[in-house]
Structures are given as structure tokens and as C-alpha cells.
C-alpha positions as CSV (number, residue, x, y, z in Angstrom):
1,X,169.0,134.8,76.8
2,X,165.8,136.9,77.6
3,X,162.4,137.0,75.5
4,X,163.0,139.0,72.3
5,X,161.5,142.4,71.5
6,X,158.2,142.4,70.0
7,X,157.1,145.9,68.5
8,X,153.7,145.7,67.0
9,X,154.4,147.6,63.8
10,X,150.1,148.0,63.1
11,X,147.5,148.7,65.5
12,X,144.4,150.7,66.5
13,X,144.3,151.2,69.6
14,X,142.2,154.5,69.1
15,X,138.6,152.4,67.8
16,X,135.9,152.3,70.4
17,X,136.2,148.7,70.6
18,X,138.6,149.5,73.3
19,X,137.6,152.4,75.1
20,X,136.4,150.6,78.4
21,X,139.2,148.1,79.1
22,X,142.5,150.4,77.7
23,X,144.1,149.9,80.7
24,X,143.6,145.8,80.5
25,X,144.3,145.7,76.9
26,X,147.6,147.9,77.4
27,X,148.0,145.3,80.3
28,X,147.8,142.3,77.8
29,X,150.0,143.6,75.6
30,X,152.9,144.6,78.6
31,X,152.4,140.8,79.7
32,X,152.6,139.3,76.3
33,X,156.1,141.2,75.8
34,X,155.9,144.0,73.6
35,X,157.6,147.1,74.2
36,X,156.3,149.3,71.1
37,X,153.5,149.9,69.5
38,X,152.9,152.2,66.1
39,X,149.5,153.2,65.8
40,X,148.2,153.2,61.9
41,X,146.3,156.7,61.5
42,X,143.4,155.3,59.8
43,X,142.2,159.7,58.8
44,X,143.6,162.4,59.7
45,X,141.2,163.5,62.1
46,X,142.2,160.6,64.2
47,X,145.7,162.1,64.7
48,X,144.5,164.2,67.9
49,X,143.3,161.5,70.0
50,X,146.3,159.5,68.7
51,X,148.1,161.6,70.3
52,X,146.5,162.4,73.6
53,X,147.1,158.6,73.7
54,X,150.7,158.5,73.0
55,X,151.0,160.7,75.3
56,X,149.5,158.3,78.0
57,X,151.0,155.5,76.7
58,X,155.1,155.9,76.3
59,X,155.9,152.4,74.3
60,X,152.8,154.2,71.6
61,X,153.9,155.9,68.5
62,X,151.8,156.8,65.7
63,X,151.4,157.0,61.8
């Protein structure tokens, strides 16, 4: 039997905190074994760069 699933159901992956290491932090997160991520819209004006990175990211979706 393999490692289960993990989906982090509440993250924020959009904050400026991780701006210069995305690629290592989406690195991590590959390594640590989860396969989804939902992004918690924190306003609504975050929704476009949400997006762009759900875009760039295929295991990201978004609230």
C-alpha cells in the first residue's frame, strides 16, 4: 500500500512571503506528498493572480 493522498484543503500560496522560493515551496510540498492544493481567496482582488497561478501550478485550485 502506497502513501495516502494528502490535498491541503487551505492555503496561500498567493502572499509575498513566498514570492522568491515558489518553485522550492511547490517543491516541498510535491516531496511531502500532496497532490492538491485549494487556495483560500483571502479578497476578491486576489482572484487574478490566483489564477495566473493555478494556471502554473496544475495540482492548485482556488476559492
Amino acid at each position: 500500500m502506497g502513501l495516502p493522498v494528502l490535498v491541503d484543503s487551505h492555503c496561500h500560496i498567493v502572499f509575498r512571503n513566498f514570492d522568491d522560493d515558489l518553485e522550492a515551496v511547490a517543491q516541498r510540498w510535491r516531496d511531502a506528498g500532496v497532490r492538491s492544493l485549494v487556495h483560500a481567496c483571502v479578497e476578491p482582488g486576489e482572484i487574478p493572480a490566483i489564477r495566473a497561478l493555478a494556471d502554473r501550478f496544475d495540482e492548485l485550485r482556488y476559492s
